[in-house]
C-alpha positions in Angstrom: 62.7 179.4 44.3 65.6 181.3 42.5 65.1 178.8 39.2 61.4 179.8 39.4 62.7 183.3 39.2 64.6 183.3 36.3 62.4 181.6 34.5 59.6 184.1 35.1 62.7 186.6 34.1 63.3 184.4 30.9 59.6 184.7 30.2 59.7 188.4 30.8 62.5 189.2 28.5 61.1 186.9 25.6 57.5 188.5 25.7 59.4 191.7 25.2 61.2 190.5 22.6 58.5 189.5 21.3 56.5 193.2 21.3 59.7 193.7 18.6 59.9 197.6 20.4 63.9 198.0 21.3 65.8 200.4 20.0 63.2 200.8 17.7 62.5 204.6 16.3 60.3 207.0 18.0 56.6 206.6 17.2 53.8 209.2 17.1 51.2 207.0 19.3 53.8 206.3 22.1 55.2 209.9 21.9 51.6 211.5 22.5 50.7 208.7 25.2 53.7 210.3 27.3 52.6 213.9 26.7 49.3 213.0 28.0 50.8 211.4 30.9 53.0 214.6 31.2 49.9 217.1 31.3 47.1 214.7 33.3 49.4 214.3 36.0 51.0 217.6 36.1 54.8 216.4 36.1 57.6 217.7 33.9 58.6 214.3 33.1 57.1 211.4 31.8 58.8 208.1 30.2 57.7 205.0 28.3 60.7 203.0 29.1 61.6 199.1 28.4 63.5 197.2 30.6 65.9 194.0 29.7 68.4 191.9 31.4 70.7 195.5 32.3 69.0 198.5 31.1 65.9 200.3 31.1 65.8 202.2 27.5 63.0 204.7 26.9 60.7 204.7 23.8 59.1 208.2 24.6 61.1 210.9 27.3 59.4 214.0 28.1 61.6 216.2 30.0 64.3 213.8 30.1 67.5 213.6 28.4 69.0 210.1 29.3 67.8 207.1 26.3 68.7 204.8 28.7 69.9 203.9 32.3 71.4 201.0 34.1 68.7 198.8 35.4 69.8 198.3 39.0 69.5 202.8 39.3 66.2 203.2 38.3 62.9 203.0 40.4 61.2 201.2 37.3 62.6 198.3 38.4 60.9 198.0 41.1 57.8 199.0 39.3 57.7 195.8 37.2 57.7 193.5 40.1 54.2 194.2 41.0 51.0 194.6 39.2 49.3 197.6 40.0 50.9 201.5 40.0 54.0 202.0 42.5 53.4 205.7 43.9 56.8 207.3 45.7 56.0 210.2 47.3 59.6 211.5 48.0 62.3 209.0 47.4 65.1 211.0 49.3 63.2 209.9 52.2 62.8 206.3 50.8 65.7 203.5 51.4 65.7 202.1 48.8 66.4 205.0 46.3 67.7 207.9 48.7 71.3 207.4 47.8 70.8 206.0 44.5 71.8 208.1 40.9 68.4 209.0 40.3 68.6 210.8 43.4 71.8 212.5 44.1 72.4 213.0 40.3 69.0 213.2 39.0 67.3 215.2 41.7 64.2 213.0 41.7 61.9 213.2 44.5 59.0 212.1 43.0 57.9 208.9 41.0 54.6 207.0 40.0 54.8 204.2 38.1 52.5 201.6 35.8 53.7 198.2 34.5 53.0 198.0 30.9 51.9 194.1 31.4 50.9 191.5 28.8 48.0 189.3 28.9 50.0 186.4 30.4 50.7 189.7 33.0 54.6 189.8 32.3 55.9 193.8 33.0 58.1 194.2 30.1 58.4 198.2 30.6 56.6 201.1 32.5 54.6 204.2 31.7 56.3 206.5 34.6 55.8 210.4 35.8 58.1 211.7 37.6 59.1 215.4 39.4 62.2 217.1 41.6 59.7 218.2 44.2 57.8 215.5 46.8 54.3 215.5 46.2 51.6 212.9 46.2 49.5 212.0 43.2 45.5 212.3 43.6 43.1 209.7 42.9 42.2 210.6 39.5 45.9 211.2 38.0 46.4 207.5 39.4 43.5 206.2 37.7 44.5 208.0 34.5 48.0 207.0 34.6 46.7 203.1 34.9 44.1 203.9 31.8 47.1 205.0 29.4 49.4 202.1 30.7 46.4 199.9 29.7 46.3 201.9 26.2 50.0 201.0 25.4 49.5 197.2 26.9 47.3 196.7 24.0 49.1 198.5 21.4 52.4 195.7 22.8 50.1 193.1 22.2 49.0 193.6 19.1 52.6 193.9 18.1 53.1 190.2 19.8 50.1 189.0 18.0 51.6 190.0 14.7 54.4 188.5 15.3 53.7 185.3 16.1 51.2 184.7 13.7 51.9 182.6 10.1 52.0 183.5 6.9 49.0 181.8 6.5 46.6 183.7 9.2 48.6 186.4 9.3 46.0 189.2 8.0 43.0 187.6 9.4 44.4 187.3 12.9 45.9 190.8 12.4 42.7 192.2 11.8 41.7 190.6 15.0 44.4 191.9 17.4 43.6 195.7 16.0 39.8 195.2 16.1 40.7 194.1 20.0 43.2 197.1 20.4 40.4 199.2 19.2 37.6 197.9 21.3 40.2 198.3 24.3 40.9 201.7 23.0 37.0 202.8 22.7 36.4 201.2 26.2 39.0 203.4 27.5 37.7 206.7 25.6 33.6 205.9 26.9 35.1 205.6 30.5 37.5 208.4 31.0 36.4 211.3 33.1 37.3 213.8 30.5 35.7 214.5 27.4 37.4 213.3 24.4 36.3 214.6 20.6 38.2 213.8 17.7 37.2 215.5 14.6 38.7 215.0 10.8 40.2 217.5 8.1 36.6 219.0 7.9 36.0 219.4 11.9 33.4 217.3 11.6 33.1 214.6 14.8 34.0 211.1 14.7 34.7 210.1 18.5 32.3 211.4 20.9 32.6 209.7 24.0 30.2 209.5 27.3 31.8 211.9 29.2 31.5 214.4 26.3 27.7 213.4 26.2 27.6 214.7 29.7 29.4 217.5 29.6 27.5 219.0 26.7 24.4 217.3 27.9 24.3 215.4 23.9 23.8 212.1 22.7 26.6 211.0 21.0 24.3 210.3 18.0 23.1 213.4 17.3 26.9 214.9 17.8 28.9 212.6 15.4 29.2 213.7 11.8 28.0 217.2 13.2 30.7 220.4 13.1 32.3 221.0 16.2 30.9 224.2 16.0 27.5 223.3 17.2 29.4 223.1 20.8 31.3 226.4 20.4 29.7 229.8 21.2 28.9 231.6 18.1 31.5 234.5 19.2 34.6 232.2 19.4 33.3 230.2 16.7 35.8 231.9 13.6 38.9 231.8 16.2 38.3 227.9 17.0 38.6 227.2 13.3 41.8 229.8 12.7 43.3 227.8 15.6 42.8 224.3 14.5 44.0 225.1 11.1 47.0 226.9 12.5 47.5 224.0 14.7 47.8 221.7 11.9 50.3 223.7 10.3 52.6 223.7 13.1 53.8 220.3 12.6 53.5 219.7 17.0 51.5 216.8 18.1 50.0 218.5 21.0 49.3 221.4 23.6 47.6 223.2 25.8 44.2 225.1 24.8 43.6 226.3 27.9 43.0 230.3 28.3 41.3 231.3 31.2 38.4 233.2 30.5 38.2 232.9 26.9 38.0 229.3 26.3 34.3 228.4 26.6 32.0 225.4 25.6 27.9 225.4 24.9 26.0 223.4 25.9 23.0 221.9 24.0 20.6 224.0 26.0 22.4 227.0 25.1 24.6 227.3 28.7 28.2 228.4 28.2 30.2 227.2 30.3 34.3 227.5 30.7 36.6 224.4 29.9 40.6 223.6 29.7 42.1 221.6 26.7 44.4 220.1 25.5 44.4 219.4 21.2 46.6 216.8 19.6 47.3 216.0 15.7 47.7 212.3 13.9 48.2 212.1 10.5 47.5 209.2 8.7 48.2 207.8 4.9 44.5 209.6 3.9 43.8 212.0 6.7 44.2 214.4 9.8 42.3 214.0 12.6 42.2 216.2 16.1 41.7 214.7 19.0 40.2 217.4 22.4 40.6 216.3 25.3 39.3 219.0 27.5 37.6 219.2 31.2 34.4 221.1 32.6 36.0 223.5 35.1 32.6 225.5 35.9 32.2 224.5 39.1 35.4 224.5 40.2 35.6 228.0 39.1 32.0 229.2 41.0 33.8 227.3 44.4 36.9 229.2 43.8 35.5 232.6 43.1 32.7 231.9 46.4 35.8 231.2 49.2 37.7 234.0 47.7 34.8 236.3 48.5 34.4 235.0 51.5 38.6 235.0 52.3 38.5 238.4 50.9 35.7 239.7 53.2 36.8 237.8 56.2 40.3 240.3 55.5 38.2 243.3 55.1 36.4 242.5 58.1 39.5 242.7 60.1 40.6 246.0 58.4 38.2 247.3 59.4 37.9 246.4 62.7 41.2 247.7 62.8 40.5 250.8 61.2 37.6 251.7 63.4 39.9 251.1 66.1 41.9 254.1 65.2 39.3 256.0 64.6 37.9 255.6 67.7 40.8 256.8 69.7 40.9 260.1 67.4 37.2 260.7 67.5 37.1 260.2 71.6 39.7 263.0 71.3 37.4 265.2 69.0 34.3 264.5 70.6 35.8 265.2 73.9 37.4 268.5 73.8 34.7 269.6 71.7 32.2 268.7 74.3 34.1 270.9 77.0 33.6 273.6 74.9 30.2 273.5 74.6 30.4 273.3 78.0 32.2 276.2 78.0 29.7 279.3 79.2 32.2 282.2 78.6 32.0 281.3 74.9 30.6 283.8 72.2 28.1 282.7 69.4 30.7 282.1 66.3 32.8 279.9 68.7 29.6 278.1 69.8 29.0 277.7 66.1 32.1 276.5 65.6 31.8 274.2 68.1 28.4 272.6 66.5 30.4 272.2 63.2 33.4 270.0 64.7 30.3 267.8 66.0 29.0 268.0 62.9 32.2 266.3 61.4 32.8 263.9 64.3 29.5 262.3 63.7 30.2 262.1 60.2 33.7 260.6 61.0 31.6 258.2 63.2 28.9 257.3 60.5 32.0 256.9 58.3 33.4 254.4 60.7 30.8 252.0 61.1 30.4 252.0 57.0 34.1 250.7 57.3 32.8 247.6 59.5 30.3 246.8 56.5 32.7 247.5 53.6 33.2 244.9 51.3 35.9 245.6 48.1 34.3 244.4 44.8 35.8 246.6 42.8 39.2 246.0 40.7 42.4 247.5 40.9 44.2 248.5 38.0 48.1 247.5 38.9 50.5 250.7 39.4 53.6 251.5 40.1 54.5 251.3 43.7 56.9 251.6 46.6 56.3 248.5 48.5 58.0 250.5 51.8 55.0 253.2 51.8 52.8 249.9 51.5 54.4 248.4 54.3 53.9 251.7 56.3 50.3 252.5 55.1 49.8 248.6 56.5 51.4 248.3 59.8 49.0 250.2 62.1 46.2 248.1 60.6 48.4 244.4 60.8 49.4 245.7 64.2 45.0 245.6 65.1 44.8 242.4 63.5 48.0 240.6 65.1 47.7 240.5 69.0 49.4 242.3 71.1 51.9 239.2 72.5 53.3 239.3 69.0 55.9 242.1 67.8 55.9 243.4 64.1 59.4 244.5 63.4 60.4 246.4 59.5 63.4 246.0 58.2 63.0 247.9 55.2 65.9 248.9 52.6 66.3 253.0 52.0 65.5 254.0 48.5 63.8 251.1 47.8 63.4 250.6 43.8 59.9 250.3 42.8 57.8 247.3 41.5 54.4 247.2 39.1 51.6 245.7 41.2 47.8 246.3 42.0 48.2 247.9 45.5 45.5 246.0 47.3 46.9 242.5 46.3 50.3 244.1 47.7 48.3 244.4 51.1 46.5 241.0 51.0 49.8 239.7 50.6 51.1 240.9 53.8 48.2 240.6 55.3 48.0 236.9 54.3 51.3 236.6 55.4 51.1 238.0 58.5 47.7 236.2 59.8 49.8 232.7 58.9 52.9 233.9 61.2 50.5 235.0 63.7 48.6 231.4 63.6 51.8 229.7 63.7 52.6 231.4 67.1 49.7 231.3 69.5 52.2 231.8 72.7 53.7 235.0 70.8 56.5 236.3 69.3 58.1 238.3 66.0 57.4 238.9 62.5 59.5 240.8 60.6 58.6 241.9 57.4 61.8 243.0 55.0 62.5 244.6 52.1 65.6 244.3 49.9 66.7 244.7 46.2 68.0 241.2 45.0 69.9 240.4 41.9 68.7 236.6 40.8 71.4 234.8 39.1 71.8 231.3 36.9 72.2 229.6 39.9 69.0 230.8 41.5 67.2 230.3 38.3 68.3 227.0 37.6 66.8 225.9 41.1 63.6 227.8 39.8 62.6 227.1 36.2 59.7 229.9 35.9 61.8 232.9 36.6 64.0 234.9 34.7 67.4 235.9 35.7 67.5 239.8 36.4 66.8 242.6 39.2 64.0 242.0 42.0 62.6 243.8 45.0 62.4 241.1 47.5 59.4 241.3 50.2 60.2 239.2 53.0 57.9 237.5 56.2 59.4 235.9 59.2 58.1 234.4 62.0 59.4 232.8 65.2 56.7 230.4 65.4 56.2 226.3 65.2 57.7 225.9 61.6 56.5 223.4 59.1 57.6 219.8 58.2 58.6 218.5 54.8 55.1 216.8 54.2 53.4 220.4 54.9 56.0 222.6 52.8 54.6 220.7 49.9 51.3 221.1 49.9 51.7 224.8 51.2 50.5 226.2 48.4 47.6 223.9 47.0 44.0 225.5 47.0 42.4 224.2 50.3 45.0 222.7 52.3 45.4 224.1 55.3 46.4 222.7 59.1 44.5 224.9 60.9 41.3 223.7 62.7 38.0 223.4 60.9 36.3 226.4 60.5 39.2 228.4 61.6 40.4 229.4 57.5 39.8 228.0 54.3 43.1 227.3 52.7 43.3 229.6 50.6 45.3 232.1 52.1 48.8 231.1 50.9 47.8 230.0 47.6 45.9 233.6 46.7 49.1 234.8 47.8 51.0 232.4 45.1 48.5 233.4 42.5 48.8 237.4 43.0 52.5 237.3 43.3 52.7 234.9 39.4 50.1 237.1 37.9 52.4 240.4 39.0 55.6 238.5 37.5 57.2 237.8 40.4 58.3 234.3 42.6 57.3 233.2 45.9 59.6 230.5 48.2 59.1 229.3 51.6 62.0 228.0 53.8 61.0 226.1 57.2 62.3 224.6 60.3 60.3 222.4 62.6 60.5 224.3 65.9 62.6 227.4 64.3 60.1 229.6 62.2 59.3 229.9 58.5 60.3 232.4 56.2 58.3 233.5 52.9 60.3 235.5 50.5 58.6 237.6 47.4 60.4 238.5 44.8 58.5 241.2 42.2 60.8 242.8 39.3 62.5 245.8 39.9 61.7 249.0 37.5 62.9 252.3 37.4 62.0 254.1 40.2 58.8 256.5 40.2 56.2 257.7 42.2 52.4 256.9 41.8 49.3 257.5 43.8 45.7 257.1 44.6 42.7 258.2 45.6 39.3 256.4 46.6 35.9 258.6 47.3 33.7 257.4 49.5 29.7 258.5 49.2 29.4 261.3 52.1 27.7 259.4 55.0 24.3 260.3 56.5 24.9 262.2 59.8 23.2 261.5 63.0 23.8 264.3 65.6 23.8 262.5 69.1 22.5 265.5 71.8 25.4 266.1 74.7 23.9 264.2 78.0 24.3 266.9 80.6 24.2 266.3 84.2 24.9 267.7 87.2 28.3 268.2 88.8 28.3 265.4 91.4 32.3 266.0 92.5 33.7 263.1 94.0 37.0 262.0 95.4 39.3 259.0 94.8 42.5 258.0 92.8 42.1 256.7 89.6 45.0 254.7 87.5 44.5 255.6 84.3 45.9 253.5 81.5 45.6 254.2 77.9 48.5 254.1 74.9 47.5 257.0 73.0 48.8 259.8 74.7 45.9 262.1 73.2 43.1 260.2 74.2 45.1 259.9 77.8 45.3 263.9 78.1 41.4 264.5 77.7 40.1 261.4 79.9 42.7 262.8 82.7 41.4 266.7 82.6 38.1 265.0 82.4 38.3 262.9 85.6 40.6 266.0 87.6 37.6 268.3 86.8 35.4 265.7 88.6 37.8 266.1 91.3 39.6 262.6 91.4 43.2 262.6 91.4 44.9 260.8 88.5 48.4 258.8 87.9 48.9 257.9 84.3 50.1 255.0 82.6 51.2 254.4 79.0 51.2 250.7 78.9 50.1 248.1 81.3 53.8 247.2 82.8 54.4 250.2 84.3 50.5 250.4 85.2 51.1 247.1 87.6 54.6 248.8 88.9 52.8 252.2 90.2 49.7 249.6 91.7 52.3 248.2 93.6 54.1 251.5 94.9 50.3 253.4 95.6 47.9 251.3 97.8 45.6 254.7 97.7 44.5 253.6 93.7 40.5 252.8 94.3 39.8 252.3 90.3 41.6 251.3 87.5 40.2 252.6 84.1 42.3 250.6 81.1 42.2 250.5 77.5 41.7 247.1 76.5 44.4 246.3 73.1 47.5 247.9 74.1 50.9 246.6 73.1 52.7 243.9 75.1 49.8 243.2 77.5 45.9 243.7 77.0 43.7 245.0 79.5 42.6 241.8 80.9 46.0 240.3 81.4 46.4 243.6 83.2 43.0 242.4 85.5 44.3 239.3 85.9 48.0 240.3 87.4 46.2 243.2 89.3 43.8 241.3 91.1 46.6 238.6 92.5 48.4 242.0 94.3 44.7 243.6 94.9 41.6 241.2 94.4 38.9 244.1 95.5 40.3 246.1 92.8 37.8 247.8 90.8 38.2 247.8 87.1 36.7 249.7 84.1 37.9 248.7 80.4 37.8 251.1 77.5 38.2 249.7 73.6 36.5 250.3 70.4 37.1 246.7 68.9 37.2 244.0 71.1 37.6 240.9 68.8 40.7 239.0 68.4 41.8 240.8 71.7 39.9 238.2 73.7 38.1 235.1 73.7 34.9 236.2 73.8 33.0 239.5 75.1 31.6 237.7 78.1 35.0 238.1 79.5 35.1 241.5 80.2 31.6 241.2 81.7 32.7 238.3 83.8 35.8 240.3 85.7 35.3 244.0 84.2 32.8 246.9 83.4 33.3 248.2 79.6 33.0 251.5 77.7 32.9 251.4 74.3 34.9 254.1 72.5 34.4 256.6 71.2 32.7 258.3 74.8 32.3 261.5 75.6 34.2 263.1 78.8 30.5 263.1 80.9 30.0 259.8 80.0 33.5 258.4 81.0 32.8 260.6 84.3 29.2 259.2 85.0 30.3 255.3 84.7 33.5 256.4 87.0 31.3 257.3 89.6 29.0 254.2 89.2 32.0 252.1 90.0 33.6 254.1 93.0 29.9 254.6 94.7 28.8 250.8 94.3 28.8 249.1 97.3 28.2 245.4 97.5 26.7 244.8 94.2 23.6 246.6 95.9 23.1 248.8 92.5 23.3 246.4 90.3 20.9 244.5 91.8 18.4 247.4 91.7 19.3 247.5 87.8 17.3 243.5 87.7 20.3 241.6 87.8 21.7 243.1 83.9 24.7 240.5 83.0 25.6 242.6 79.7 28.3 244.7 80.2 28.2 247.9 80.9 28.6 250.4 77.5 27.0 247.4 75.5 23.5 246.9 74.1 21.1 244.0 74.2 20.9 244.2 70.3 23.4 243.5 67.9 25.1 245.7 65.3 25.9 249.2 64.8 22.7 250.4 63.8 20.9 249.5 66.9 23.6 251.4 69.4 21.9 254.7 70.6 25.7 256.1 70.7 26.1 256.1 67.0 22.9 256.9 65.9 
């Protein structure tokens, strides 16, 4: 077995002798097969390396600096022991390479790998990628990586052929090895996925392959020996030709074409549609020629742009839920004491005048809030300069509606704060992105903090982080408590559409928006996780001097619908009510409300020291509770109550009930409900509905209604006789 071995070694090493391509200078065709590798697969590094008895020496390095390495250290050898492409994901979790050079000295995590084989399928080198952060390589990288080891293959077999052949045959089989190489080469070029055009010194086309013919919906008949302007829109048409002849001057063998927004193809039916390119140069005894290699990227743009809208208005949708929430609370207040006064008999004309205006304005204010609930934000932001602490402030009531109430949001924000240059609404879908992927991460509860810092980024951070400069930064921190990520998920976490979370529960988008608005500001995002321990995101925008900017958005004045005061008679009652509601406002009118009725009130801020006085006053015959409160919601309130009391009667109060429970049939299961904002009568009237039932005997004469009580049997705001 071991003599078979070496002499399918012995065999190896001759066939590469045989391609005659050791220590041999660099060459232009296996130099531009490694950029290509380089840019399809999205490494930094990409090698065409030979191996013989002890080394592996590379033909072609991009982003590497070693000409060769000991055989026994590098993965390659292991690559040319098989036949088809060896992928590794993260070799510092692999055995075999973990404590190996390339590792600990290199810093290689990642590696994929295609033997360059001959036709009698000996591996005398590899066409290799390679990166210093795990990843995994997609399906069509692989295939493309395999397609350009098959490209140089040929080109090492044609070298073979020439060499063995006599002096005799020597042109005619010559002719034949290249006339094979370039069949290979043009069965390569019809199959790839991209499109591929090379044009000469006069841009006019000679290769047109079939995924160009797709793409631009044109036989490649009617394209080749055309200008490579017919597939250029007239407007970029001057440009294209500035850049190819400036491209040509350069002396570089490729780059990148790509410019989002700018770069655009057309189509044979006229369609423009946007594309990313790459353009490389050979120069041969006679001519130039360009070769494009460049990808349709319309339709990954329309799905990007359609589930950012829909991201962006599932946000807004939570603002404003949010928003209304507030809203609520202060226009109860308004509407409330404004409806005593009207109440009010002893008042003159002006006051009663007066009185109709602050109505006026609160049904404005309430028009204005259900516009909120509908408001989607189209419109761009011009970036400014900001004070990320006011943006933290101006966001925290609204994260603190959107994150429940088992979770604590705790600032730690740095005095005198230097200021940063950013559109102020990607600012706040930062945090809030931020903060809906702590809150997800801790279902059971518990803390984000959200910091802010001024950072000085030196060598040594940059040299961990290639694509930021060294300097002053304002650092905007997240950190939650919650389950923490593994190493697998840390590298995916920001790719478009991954996501863990359950389907239909977010669209994986939220972390990588956030990568995209914090590059596009200047800035640099990390992530640091521990499984079980909590995961950190740090931002990092650059610091300028400090200065003060503002804003201002109008918003079209709102159509006002006057809702008429219900009055009804005085039917005094008696009873002790708990009364539990966080804002201390709101809690002042419903309790002169409910004394005036005659009940006798105890108040509660919150709902722990609401279950302390239930257990210290047996008399309590009602309990009327907000529903999102801080540390315990209204139900969780129900549900402790009712082990201590189990006939206790219940009323909950809220103006935005999503994301505080699981559904709204819960509060119609256990609870009646009033939505805010109510007016004092109508807090008063459903107060005496609950203390006067008796045995379910009124409901039943109402025909049995499930819904709860303050809701409607249609849906939206329009069809709610309260708002309109």
């Amino acid at each position: 077995m071991q003599s078979h071995l070496a002499d399918a070694e012995l065999a190896r090493l001759e066939a590469l002798f045989d391609c005659r391509v050791l220590d041999t200078p660099p060459e232009e065709l296996f130099d531009q097969t490694a950029r290509h590798a380089s840019y399809l697969c999205g490494t930094p590094i990409a090698l065409i390396g030979f191996i013989d008895a002890a080394r592996v020496w590379f033909k072609s390095r991009v982003g590497w600096e070693y000409p060769e390495i000991p055989r026994q250290d590098s993965i390659c050898e292991h690559t040319i022991r098989q036949s088809d492409l060896l992928v590794i994901s993260d070799a510092a979790t692999d055995h075999r390479f973990r404590n190996g050079p390339i590792v600990t000295h290199a810093g290689i995590r990642f590696y994929a790998g295609a033997p360059l084989l001959t036709n009698e399928g000996y591996a005398v080198g590899t066409l290799c990628v390679m990166d210093c952060l795990p990843r995994e390589l997609p399906a069509g990288h692989k295939e493309s990586l395999i397609t350009l080891a098959q490209l140089l293959a040929a080109q090492l077999e044609m070298r073979r052929s020439t060499a063995r052949i006599s002096a005799a045959s020597e042109h005619k089989r010559t002719e034949d090895a290249l006339r094979q190489s370039q069949d290979r080469l043009l069965g390569i070029i019809s199959s790839a996925m991209d499109a591929i055009i090379t044009v000469d010194d006069n841009q006019r086309i000679v290769v047109f392959n079939r995924a160009a013919e797709q793409i631009f919906r044109c036989p490649a008949e009617q394209a080749l020996d055309q200008p490579l302007d017919k597939f250029i829109p007239l407007r970029f048409r001057e440009a294209h030709r500035q850049h190819i002849r400036t491209f040509g001057d350069t002396g570089v063998s490729s780059r990148s074409m790509y410019s989002p927004g700018t770069l655009m193809g057309l189509r044979t039916d006229g369609e423009e549609f946007p594309v990313e390119a790459t353009i490389s140069q050979v120069k041969t005894a006679s001519e130039a020629l360009f070769t494009v290699i460049l990808r349709d990227i319309s339709v990954r743009k329309r799905t990007e742009d359609e589930l950012r809208q829909a991201q962006k208005m599932e946000a807004v949708g939570h603002l404003a839920g949010g928003i209304a929430h507030e809203f609520n609370n202060y226009l109860g207040v308004i509407m409330g004491y404004s409806d005593l006064l009207a109440q009010d008999e002893s008042q003159n004309e002006s006051v009663r005048q007066t009185v109709a205006e602050i109505n006026t304005a609160t049904q404005r204010a309430a028009s204005l809030t259900r516009q909120l609930l509908a408001f989607s934000r189209k419109q761009m932001l011009e970036p400014a300069v900001l004070d990320l602490n006011k943006s933290i402030h101006e966001t925290h009531k609204l994260l603190r509606r959107l994150i429940p109430a088992n979770i604590d949001i705790i600032p730690v924000l740095q005095p005198d704060l230097g200021r940063v240059r950013a559109d102020p609404v990607q600012i706040q879908r930062i945090l809030i992105n931020l903060a809906v992927n702590a809150r997800d991460a801790m279902p059971q509860g518990g803390k984000i903090s959200i910091e802010t810092a001024e950072v000085v980024l030196d060598e040594e951070f940059v040299s961990r982080h290639p694509d930021i400069q060294p300097g002053d930064y304002v650092m905007l921190s997240v950190t939650d408590t919650g389950e923490g990520m593994d190493a697998e998920t840390l590298s995916h976490i920001f790719e478009p559409f991954f996501t863990t979370k359950k389907e239909g529960k977010g669209t994986g988008l939220g972390l990588s928006t956030t990568y995209g608005i914090v590059k596009q500001s200047g800035g640099h995002i990390t992530v640091a996780s521990v499984r079980g321990r909590g995961t950190t995101f740090r931002v990092y925008l650059p610091k300028l001097a400090a200065e003060n900017s503002s804003s201002a958005v109008v918003l079209s004045e709102p159509a006002v619908h006057e809702r008429e005061p219900i009055h009804e008679p005085a039917l005094h009652t008696s009873g002790t009510i708990l009364l539990v509601e966080d804002e201390p406002a709101l809690r002042k009118l419903m309790r002169g409300a409910l004394e005036r009725e005659g009940y006798t009130i105890v108040e509660a801020k919150d709902g722990a020291e609401a279950l302390s006085i239930c257990e210290q006053n047996p008399a309590i015959g009602l309990i009327v509770s907000d529903l999102a409160m801080p540390q315990m919601t209204g139900l969780e309130l129900r549900e402790k109550v009712a082990v201590m009391r189990p006939n206790m009667k219940f009323l909950l109060i809220s103006g935005y009930v999503k994301d505080v429970v699981v559904s709204p049939e819960q509060v119609a299961k256990f609870s009646e409900f009033l939505e805010k904002p109510f007016r004092p009568n109508e807090l008063t009237q459903k107060v005496r509905e609950l203390l006067t039932r008796t045995n379910g005997k009124q409901e039943e004469a109402r025909g049995g209604n499930t819904l709860p009580a303050g809701s409607h049997d249609k849906s939206g705001p329009e069809n709610d006789p309260r708002l309109n």
